[in-house]
Backbone as a ProteinNet text record, in pm:
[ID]
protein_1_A
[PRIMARY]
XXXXXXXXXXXXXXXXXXXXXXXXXXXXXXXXXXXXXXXXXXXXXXXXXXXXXXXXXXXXXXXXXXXXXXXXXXXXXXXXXXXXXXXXXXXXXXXXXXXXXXXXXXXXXXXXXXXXXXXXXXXXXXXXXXXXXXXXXXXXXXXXXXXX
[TERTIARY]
4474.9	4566	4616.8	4639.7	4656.5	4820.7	4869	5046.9	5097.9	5214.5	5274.4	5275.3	5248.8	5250.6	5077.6	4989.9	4846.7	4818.3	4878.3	4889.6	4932.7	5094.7	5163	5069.3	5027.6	4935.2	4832.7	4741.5	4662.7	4707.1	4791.3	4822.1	4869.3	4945	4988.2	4875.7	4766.5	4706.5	4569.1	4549.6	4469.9	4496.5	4641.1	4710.7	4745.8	4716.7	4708.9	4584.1	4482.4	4402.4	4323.4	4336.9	4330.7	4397.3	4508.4	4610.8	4561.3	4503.4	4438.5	4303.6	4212.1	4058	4069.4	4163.7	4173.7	4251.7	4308.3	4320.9	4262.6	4166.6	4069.3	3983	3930	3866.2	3885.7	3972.6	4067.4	4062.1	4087.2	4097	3925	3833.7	3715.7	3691.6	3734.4	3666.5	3715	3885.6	3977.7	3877	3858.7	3767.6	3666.4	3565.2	3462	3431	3587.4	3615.6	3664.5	3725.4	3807.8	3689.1	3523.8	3451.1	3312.1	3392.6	3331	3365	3213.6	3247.1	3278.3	3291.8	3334.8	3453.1	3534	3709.2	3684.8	3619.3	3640.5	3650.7	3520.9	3559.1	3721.9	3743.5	3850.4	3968.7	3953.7	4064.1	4041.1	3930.3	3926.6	3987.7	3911.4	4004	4099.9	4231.7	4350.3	4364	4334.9	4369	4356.3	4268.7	4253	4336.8	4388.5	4444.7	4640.6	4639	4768.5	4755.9	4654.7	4635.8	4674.1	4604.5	4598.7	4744.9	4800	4959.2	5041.7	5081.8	5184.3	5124.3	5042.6	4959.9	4905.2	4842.1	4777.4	4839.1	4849.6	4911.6	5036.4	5184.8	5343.7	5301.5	5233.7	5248.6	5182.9	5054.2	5037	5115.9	5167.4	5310.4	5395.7	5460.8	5554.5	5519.6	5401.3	5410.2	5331.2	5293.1	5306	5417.1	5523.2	5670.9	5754.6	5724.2	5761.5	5722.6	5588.8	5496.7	5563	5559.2	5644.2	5695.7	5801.7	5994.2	5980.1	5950.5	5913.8	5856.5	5753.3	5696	5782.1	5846.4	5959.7	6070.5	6110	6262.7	6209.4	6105.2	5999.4	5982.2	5903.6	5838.7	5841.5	5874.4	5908.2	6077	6066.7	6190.1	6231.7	6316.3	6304.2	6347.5	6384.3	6439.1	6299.9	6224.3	6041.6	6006	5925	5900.9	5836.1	5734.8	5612.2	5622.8	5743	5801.5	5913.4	5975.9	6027.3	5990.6	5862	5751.5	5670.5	5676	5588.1	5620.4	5784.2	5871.2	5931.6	5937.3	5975.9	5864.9	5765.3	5589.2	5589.7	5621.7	5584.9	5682.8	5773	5903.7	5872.9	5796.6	5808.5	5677.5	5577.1	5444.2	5476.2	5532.9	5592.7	5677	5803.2	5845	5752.8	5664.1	5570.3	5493.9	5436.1	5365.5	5432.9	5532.9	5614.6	5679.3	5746.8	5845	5776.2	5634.4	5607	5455.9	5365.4	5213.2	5228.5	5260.1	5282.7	5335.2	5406.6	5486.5	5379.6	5343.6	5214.6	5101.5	5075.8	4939.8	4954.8	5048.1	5113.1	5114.3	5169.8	5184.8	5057.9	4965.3	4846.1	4740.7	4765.6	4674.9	4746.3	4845.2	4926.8	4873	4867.2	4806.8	4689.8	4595.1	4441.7	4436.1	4497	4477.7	4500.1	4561.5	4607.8	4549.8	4425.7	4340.5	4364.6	4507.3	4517.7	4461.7	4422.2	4334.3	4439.1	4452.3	4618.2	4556.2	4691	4667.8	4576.8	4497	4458.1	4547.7	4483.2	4550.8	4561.1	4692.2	4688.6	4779.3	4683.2	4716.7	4773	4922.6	4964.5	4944.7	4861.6	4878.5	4763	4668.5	4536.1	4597.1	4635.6	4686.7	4792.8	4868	5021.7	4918.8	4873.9	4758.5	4722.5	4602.7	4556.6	4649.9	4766.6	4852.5	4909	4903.4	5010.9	4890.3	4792.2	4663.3	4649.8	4644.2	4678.8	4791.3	4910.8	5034.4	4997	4928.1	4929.5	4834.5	4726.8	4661.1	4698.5	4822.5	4880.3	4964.7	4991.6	5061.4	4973.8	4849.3	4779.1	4760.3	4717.9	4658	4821.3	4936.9	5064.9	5053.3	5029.8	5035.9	4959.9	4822	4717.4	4733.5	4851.6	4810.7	5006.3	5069.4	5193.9	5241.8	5297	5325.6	5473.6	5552.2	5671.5	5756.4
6560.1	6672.3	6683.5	6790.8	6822.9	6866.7	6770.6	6794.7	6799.8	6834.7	6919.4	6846.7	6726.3	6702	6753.5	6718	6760.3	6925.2	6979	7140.2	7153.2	7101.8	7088.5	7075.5	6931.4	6891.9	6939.9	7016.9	7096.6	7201.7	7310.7	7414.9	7369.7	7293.2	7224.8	7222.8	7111.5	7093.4	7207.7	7328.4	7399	7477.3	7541.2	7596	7532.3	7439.2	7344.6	7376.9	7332.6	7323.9	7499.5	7612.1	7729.3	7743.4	7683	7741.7	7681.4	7559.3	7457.1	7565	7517.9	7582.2	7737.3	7800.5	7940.7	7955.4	7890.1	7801	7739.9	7720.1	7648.2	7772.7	7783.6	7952.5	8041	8058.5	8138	8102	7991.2	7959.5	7894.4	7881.9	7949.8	8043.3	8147.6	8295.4	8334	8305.9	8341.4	8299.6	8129.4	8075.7	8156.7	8252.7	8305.3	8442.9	8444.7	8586.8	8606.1	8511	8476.6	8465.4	8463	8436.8	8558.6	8658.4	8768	8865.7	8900.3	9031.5	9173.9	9138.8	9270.9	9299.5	9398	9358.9	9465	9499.2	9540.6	9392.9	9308.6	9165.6	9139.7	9078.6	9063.8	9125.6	9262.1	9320.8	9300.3	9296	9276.2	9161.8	9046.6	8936.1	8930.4	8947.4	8948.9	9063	9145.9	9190.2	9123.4	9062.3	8983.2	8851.2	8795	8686.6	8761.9	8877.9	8974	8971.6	9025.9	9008.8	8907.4	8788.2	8641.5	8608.9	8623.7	8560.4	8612.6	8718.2	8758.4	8748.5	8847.5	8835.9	8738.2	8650.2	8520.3	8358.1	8361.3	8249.5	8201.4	8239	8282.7	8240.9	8337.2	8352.3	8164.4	8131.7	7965.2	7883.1	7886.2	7778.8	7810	7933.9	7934.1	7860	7890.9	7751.1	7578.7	7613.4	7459.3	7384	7474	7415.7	7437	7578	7585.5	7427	7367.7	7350.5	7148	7204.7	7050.2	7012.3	7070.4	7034.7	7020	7108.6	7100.2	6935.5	6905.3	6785.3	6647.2	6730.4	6555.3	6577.2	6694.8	6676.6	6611	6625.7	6605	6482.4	6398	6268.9	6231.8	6267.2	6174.4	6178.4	6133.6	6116	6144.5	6275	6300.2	6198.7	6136.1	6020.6	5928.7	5947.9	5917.5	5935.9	5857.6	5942.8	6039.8	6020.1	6092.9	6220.7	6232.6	6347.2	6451.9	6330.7	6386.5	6421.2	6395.3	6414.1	6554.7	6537.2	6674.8	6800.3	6771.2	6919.5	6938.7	6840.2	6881.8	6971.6	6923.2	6955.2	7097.1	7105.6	7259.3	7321.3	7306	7425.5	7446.3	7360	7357.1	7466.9	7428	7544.2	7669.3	7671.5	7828.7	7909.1	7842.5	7915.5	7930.2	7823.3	7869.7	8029.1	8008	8114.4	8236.2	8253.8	8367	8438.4	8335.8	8405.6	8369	8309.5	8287.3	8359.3	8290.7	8324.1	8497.9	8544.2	8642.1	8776.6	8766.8	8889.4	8880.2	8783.9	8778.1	8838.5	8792	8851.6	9007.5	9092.4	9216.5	9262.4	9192.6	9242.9	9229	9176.6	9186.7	9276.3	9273.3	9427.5	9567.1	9570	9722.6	9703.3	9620.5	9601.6	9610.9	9615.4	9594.5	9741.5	9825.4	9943.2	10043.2	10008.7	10098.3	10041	9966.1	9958.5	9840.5	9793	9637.7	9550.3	9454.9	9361.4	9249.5	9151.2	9051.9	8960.3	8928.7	8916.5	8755.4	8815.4	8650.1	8543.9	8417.1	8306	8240	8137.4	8034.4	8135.6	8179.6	8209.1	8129.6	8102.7	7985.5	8007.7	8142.5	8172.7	8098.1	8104	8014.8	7860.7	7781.9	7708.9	7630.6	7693.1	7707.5	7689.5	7789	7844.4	7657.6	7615.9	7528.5	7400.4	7371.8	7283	7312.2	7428.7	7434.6	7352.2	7433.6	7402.1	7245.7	7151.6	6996.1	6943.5	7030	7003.9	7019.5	7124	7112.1	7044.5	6993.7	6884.5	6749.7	6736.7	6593.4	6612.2	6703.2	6712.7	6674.8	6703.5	6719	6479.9	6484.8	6320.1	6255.9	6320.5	6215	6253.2	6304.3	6361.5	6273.1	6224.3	6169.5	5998.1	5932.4	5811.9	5792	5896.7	5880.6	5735.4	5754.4	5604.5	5605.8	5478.8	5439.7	5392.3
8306.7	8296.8	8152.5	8128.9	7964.2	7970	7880.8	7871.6	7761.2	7816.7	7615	7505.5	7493.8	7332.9	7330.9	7385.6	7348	7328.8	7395.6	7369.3	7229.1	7239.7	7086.8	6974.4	6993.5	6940	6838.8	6936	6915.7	6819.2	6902.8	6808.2	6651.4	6614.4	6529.1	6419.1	6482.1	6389.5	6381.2	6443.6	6454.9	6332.5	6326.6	6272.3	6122.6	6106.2	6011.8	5902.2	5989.6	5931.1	5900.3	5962.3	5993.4	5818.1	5806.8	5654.1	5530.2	5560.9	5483.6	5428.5	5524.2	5534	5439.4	5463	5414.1	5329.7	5275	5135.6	5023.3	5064	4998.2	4983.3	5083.3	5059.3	4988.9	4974.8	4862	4764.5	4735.5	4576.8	4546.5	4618.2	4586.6	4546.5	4609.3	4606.7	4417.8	4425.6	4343.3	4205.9	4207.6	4108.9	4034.1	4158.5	4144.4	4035.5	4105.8	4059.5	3921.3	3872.6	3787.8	3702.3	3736.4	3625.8	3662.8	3666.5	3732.4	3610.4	3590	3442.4	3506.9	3656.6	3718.3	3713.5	3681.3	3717.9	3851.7	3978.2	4080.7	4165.8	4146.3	4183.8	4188.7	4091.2	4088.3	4189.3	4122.3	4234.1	4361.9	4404	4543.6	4580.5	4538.9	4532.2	4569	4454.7	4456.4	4592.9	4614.8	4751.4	4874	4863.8	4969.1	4934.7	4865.8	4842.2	4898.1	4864	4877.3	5067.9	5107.4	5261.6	5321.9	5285.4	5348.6	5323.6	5185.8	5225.6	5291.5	5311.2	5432.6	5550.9	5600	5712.4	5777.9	5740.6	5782.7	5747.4	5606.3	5564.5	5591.8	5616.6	5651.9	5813.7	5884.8	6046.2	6062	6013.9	6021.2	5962.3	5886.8	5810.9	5943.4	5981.6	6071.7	6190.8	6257.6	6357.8	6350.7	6195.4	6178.5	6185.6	6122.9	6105.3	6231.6	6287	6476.5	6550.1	6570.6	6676.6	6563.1	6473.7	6423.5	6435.4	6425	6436.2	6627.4	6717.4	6836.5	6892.5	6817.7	6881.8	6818.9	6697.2	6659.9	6732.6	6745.6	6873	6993.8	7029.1	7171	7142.5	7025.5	7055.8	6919.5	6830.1	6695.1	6656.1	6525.8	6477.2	6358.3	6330.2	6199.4	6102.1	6102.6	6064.5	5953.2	6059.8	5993.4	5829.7	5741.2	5643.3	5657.9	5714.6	5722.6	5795	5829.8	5899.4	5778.8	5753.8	5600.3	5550.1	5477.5	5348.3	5396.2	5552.6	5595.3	5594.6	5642.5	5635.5	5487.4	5358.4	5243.8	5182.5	5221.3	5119.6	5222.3	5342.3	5418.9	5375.8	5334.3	5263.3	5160.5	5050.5	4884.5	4939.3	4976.2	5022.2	5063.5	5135.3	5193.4	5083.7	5036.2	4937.5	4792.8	4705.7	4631.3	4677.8	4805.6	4804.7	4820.2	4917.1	4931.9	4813.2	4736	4656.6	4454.5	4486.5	4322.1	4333.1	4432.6	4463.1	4503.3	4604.8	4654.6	4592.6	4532.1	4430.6	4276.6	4215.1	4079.1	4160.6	4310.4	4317.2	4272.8	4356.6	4373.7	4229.8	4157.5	3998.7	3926.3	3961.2	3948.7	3950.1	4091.5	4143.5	4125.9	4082.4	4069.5	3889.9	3833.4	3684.2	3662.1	3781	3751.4	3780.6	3907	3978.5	3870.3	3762.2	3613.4	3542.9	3541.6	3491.3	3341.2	3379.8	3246.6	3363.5	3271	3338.8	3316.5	3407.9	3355.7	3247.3	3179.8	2989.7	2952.1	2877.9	2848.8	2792	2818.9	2783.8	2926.8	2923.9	3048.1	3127.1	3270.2	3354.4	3455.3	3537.4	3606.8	3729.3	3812.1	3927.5	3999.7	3935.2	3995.4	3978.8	3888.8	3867.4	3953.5	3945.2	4119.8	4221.7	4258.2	4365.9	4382.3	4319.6	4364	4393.6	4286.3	4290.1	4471.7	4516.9	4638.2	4764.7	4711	4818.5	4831.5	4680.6	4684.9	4772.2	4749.4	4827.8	4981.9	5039.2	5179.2	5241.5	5130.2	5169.4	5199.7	5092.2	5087.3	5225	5256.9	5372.5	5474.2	5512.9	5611.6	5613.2	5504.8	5476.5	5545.2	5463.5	5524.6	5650.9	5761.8	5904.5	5955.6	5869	5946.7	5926.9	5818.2	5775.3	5838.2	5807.9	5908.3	5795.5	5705.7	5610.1	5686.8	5692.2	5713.5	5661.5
[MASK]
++++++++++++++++++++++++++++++++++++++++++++++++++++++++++++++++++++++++++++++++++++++++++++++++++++++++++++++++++++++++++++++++++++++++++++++++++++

């Protein structure tokens, strides 16, 4: 018989790895593009990178951090590191993307759509970008090695 922490469980880490996986994807694609003499590439890109964070990316953080906090009131202890370390690294991730990743993509593509292409030199959004993607990885490894 299948019972609520394994349901929990599940969704949790489905949803996990769903934010992870398409994450990584992304900052593939982003990579690709980024070395693309097309600037329609590009824009597309960044549109789709503009898609994936509100729409897709936000709704999986929310019940990683729902289906989380749920199974430590249920059967862990926030008290835990590895519970600590999980919900600090899922807040620092969520707000990176929402309020730093999310608004540059936007200023991006309203800059490419008028036809400036964003300015050369060190760009920090791919940069952030991957640093966050490391972060929710390290999250995923502390979930799985659970340190104390």
């Amino acid at each position: 018989m299948v019972n609520e922490l394994t349901i929990l469980t599940s969704i949790h880490v489905l949803a996990a790895v769903f934010w992870v996986g398409g994450g990584f994807a992304l900052n593939v694609a982003m990579a690709l593009a980024a070395r693309s003499p097309e600037p329609t590439a590009r824009l597309a890109t960044f549109r789709l990178a503009e898609f994936l964070s509100l729409k897709v990316f936000v709704p999986l953080a929310a019940i990683v951090l729902a289906t989380g906090i749920w199974l430590t009131a249920d059967y862990y202890e926030f008290e835990d590191l590895w519970i600590a370390l999980g919900l600090v690294g899922l807040v620092t991730a969520i707000t990176v993307g929402v309020f730093y990743l999310h608004p540059k993509s936007k200023q991006a593509i309203a800059g490419m759509e008028q036809g400036r292409p964003p300015p050369p030199g060190r760009n920090w959004v791919p940069i952030v970008a991957r640093l966050n993607l490391l972060l929710v990885s390290a999250i995923v490894v502390i979930m799985v090695i659970k340190p104390t």
